[in-house]
N, C-alpha and C positions, 0 to 999 in steps of 0.2 A: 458229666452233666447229670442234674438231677432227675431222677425216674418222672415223667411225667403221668403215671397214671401202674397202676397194678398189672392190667394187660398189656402193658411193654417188657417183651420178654428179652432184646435185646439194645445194648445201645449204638448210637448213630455212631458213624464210621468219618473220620474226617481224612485227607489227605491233599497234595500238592502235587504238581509236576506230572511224570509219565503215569496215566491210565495202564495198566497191563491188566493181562485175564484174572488175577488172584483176586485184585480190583473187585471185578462183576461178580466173587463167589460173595465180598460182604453184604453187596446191593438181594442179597431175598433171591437169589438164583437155587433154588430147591424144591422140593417136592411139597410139600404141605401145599394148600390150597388157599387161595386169597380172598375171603371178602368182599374187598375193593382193591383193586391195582391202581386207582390214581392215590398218590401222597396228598397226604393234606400235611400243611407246610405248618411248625408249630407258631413261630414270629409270623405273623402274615407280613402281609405289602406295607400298613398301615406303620408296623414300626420301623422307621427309617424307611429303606430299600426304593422303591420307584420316586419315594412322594421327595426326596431331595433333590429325585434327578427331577420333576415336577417343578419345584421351588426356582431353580435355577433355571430351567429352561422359560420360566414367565418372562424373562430382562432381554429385552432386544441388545442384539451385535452391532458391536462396532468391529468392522474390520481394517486391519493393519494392510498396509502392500507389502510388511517385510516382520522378521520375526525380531523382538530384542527387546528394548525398553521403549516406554510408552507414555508420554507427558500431558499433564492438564491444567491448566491455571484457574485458581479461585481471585475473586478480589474482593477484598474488605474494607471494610469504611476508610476514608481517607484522612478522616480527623481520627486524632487519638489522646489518651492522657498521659502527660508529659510527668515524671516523677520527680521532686523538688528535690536537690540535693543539700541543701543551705539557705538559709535566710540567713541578713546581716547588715546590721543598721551603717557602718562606717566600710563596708566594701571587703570586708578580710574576716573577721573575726564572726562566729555565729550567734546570732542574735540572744543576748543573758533575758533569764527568765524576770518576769514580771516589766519587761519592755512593751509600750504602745506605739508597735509601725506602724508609722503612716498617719499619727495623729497631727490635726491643724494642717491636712495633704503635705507632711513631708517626708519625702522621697526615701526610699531605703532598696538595699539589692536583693534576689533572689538568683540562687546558682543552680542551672539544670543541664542538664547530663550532654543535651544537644540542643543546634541551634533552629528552634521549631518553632518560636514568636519571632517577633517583628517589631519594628517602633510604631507606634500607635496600635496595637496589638491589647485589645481589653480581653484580660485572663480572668477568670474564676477555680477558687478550689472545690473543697468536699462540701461547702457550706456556698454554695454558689447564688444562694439569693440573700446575703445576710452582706455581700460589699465584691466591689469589681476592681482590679485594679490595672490601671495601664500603665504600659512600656513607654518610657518616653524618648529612648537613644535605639540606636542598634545596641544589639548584643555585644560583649564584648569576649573572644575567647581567650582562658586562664586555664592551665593545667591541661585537666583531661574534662573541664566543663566551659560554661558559658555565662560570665556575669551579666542579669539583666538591670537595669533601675526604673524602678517604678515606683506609684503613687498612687492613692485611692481617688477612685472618680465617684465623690461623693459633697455633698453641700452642710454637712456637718461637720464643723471643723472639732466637734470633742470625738468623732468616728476614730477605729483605729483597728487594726486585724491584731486577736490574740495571740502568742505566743502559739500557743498548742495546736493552733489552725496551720502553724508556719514551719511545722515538724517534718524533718526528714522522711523522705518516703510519700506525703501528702501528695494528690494527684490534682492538677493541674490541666484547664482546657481554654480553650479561645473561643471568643462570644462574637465579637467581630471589630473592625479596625474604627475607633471615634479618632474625630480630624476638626479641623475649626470650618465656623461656616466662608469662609474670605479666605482664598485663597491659600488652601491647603496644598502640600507636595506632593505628600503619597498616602497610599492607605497599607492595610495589611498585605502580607504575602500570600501567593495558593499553596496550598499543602498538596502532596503526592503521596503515593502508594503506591509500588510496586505489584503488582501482583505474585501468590503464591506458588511457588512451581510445585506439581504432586509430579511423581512418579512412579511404575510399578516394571515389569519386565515378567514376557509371556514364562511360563513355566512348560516342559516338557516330559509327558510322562508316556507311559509305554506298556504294555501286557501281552503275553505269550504263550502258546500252547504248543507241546512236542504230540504225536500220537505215531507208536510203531505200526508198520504195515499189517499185521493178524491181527489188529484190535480193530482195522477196517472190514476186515472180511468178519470179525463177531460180531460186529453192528450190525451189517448187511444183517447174516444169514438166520443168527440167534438172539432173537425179539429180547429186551430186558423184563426181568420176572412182574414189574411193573410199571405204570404207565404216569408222564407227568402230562403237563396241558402250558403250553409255550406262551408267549409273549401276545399270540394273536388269538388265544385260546383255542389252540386244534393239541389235541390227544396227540402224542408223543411216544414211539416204544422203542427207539433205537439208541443205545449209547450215545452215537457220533451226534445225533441231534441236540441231545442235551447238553454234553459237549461244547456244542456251539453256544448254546440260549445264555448257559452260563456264562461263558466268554462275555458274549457281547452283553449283557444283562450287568455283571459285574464292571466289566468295564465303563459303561456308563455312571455305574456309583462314585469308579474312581476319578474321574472328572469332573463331575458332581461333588464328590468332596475337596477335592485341589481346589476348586474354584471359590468353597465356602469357608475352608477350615486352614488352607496353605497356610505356611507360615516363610516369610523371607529369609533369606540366608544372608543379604548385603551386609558388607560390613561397614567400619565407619569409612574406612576409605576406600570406598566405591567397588571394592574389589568382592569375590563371593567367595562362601565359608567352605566349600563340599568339590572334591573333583568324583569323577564317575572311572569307568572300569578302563575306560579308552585313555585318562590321566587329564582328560579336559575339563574344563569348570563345569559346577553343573550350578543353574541359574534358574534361584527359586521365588516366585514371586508372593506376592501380600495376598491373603486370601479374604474375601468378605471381613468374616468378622474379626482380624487381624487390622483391617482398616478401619473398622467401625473403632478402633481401642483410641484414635482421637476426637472422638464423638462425647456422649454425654453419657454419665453413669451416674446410679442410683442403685445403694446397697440397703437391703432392709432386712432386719428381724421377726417384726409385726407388717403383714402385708397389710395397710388401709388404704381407702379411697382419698383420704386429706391427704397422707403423705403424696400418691399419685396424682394430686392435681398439684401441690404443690413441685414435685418435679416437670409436669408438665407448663407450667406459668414460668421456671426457669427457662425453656425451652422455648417458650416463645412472644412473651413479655418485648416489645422493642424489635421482633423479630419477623412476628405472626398479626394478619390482622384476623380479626374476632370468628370471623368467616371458614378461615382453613385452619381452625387449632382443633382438627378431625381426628385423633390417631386412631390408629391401628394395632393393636397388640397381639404379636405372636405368641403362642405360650402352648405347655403340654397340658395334659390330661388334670393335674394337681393345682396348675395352676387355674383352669378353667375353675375347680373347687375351691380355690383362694378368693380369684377376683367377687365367684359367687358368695361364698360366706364375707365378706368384706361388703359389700353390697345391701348384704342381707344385716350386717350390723348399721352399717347406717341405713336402714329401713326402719330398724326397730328405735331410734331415735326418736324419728320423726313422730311427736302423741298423738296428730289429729290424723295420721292414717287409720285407716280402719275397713278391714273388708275380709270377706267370708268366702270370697272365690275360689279360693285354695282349696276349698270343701267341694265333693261331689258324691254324691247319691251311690252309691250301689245295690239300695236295694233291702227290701228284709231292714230296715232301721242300720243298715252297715254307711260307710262313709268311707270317703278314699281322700290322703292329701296328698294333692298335684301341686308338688311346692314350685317345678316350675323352672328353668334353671336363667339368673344374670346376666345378658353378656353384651349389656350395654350402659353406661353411667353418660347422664349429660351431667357438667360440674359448671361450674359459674366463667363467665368471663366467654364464653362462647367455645369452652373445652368440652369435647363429647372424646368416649370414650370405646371402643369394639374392642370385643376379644375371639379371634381364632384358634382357633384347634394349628399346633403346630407338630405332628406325629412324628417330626424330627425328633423332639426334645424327650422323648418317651423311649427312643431305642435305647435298649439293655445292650448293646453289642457296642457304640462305640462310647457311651455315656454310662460310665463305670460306679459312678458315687453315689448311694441312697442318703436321701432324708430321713433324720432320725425320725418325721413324725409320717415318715412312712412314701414311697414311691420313689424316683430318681431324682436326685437331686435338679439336675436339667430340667424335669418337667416343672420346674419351679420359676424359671426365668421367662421374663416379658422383653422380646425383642419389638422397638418400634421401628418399624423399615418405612424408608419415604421413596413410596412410589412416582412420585412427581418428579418436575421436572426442576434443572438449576440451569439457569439464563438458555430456558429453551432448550437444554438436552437433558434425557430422563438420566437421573441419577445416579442409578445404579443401570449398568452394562457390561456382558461380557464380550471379553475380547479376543479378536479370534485373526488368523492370517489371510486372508482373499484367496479364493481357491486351496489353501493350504491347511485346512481346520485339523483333519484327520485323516487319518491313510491307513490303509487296511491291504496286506501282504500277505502271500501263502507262499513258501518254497517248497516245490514237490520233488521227494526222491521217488523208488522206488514203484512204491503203491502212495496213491493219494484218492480221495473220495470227489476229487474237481476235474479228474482228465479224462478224455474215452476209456472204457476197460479195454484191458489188456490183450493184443494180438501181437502174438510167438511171432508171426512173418513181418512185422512192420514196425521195427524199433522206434518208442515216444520217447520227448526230451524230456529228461531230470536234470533239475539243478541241484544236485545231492546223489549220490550213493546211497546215501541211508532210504534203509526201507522202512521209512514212513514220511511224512510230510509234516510241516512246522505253520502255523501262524501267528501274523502277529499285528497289533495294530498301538496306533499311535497317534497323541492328541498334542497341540500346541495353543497355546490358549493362556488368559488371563480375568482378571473381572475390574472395573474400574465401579469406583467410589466416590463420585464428582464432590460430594461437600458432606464428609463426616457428620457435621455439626446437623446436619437435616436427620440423625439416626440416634438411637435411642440406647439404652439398654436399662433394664431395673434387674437387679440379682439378688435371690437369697446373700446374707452375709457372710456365709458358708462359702461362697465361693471367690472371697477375695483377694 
């Protein structure tokens, strides 16, 4: 690690697994004289560390009665567009170029993939206000499609659908069933839809600490050369304390991140990629932004506000009314200075702005500019725009990649998260087992810092020989994603 300053005379000490006394001689156990004995921590809280566990803990539980895989259904529209396979004036052969179907209303076929019209069924293509045509038999099925016959429902007999209109691939929908006024049979049929099964499956993870028997008695007896400040902010001088804070302080990131960053193992047939130490599967589920990857993305070069509203009108055009097209944008440090310099270009657009506010007095004929910072755009169509500080995207520790025009690449990106709700339940959820969320274990040998001290005349139970004691705790847990399509993403290009 790089020197953070000239008066760092030594560098930081990293390690894993068993604390032993050699341990406590890196930690400043010596004679020189301290300053200060509280650490001041270099990364604060701010980058990553508590604010993920933060992020995650905002999404109310849903909980499971049993642990494994975990189902949700979406449903989407029940009409759809049907894709033309063939057009073809005599039934077999595809329609030759500079042909007028359907001119003087006569009849000619269209062949599509499945059987989704109906007789008396009026279709429309790409050009859907320009002629209508109806089904006038059942379908009939051929091969691996469906021949239709149909006819233009029109009072111009020179009317006729272009060739190019009749092209493979063209998409095709249903307007509704026309029928005669006297004694009509039937009309159109109802269309169905299934709904979408999602699925995810809880993930299990696990953290552990050994500590021999004399490293309890060095805690106790021999204070550390200095002092940290815990969880609840009380001053701290004993190894075993810290010890813990870590423990549980880290392990809360590492569920924190399972829950944001997991990635699934399932494979195509249903079965999982990874066994564990015991030779059983190990069963890894979808993590937030792993589900959001069937959501909506937006990759950019030139951060601007045009391009942002125009991904936001994809996003909610047909979907959103004028009312809730509110987002929210996460984003880091760099980006907070994108959205504002992008802001601030279209400001200077605009000629009939004009104002001095940014000017303020100091005095003695000086002047100060309080330029002020962005972090709201309203854009047309009823689109407003927020931008939050997301001190996730700023961590140096798990976000590895800088931007060549300077800071991490991460803090570059604009997550849109929809805290709302889909048919009544909020969107995003984690998920957790009833009664069963987490578990937290000590096995004590010898010496352990949880049991009465020691009396020679009245032997205590160990479940261990070893003279020291183990802990360990363990999460079960998942996060559900009810409707992708409600979540967002914008990325530098860089990161595609």
């Amino acid at each position: 690690m790089q020197k953070v300053s000239k008066l760092q005379i030594v560098d930081p000490k990293y390690w894993s697994g068993l604390t032993r006394e050699a341990h406590l001689g890196w930690l400043g156990m010596m004679e020189p004289q301290y300053i200060s004995k509280v650490i001041n921590r270099i990364y604060e809280v701010n980058h990553g560390s508590d604010n993920i566990v933060s992020f995650i803990d905002q999404f109310p539980v849903h909980y499971l009665d049993e642990e494994g895989a975990y189902r949700w259904m979406l449903h989407g529209s029940d009409e759809r567009n049907i894709p033309l396979v063939m057009a073809s004036t005599d039934g077999t052969n595809a329609i030759a170029g500079g042909a007028r179907a359907g001119v003087a209303r006569s009849q000619f076929y269209m062949f599509f993939p499945e059987r989704y019209f109906e007789a008396t069924s009026v279709i429309v293509g790409e050009n859907p206000d320009d002629y209508q045509l109806r089904v006038v038999e059942d379908p009939i099925h051929m091969g691996q499609g469906w021949r239709y016959r149909v006819e233009l429902v029109t009072g111009d007999a020179e009317a006729f659908v272009p060739v190019e209109d009749l092209a493979a691939g063209t998409r095709w929908s249903e307007e509704f069933g026309l029928v005669e006024h006297e004694l009509s049979k039937r009309g159109s049929g109802v269309h169905h839809a299934a709904p979408l099964m999602m699925e995810n499956v809880t993930s299990v993870i696990r953290k552990n600490y050994d500590v021999p028997g004399n490293m309890i008695t060095k805690g106790k007896n021999h204070p550390l050369a200095f002092a940290f400040i815990d969880q609840d902010g009380k001053t701290q001088t004993r190894w075993i304390d810290k010890l813990t804070w870590d423990f549980m302080k880290q392990f809360r990131w590492d569920k924190a991140r399972l829950l944001l960053h997991g990635k699934s193992n399932k494979l195509s047939d249903g079965q999982y990629g990874n066994k564990g130490e015991s030779g059983n599967t190990i069963r890894a589920g979808f993590g937030l932004y792993e589900q959001m990857e069937g959501g909506n993305t937006m990759y950019y070069n030139n951060f601007s506000l045009d391009s942002l509203t125009d991904f936001a009108m994809q996003l909610s055009v047909g979907k959103l009314k004028e009312d809730s097209r509110k987002f929210v944008l996460s984003t880091g440090e760099y980006g907070l200075y994108e959205f504002h310099k992008a802001a601030s270009d279209k400001l200077s657009g605009f000629n009939y702005f004009q104002s001095d506010h940014h000017l303020k007095s100091g005095g003695a004929g000086r002047m100060t500019l309080d330029e002020g910072q962005i972090a709201k755009y309203v854009s047309v169509n009823g689109i407003e725009f927020n931008v939050i500080l997301d001190p996730m995207k700023d961590d140096p520790i798990r976000n590895k990649q800088y931007h060549p025009e300077g800071g991490l690449l991460s803090s570059r990106a604009y997550d849109i998260w929809d805290f709302g709700t889909s048919n009544g339940e909020p969107n995003i959820q984690r998920v957790a087992v009833k009664d069963n969320e987490e578990f937290f274990r000590y096995i004590p040998g010898m010496r352990d810092p949880f049991s009465p001290y020691n009396k020679p005349t009245s032997p205590q139970m160990a479940a261990s020989s070893v003279d020291g004691y183990s802990v360990y705790k363990q999460f079960i847990g998942g996060i559900l994603l009810r409707n992708p399509l409600r979540t967002g993403r914008i990325l530098p290009s860089m990161m595609r």
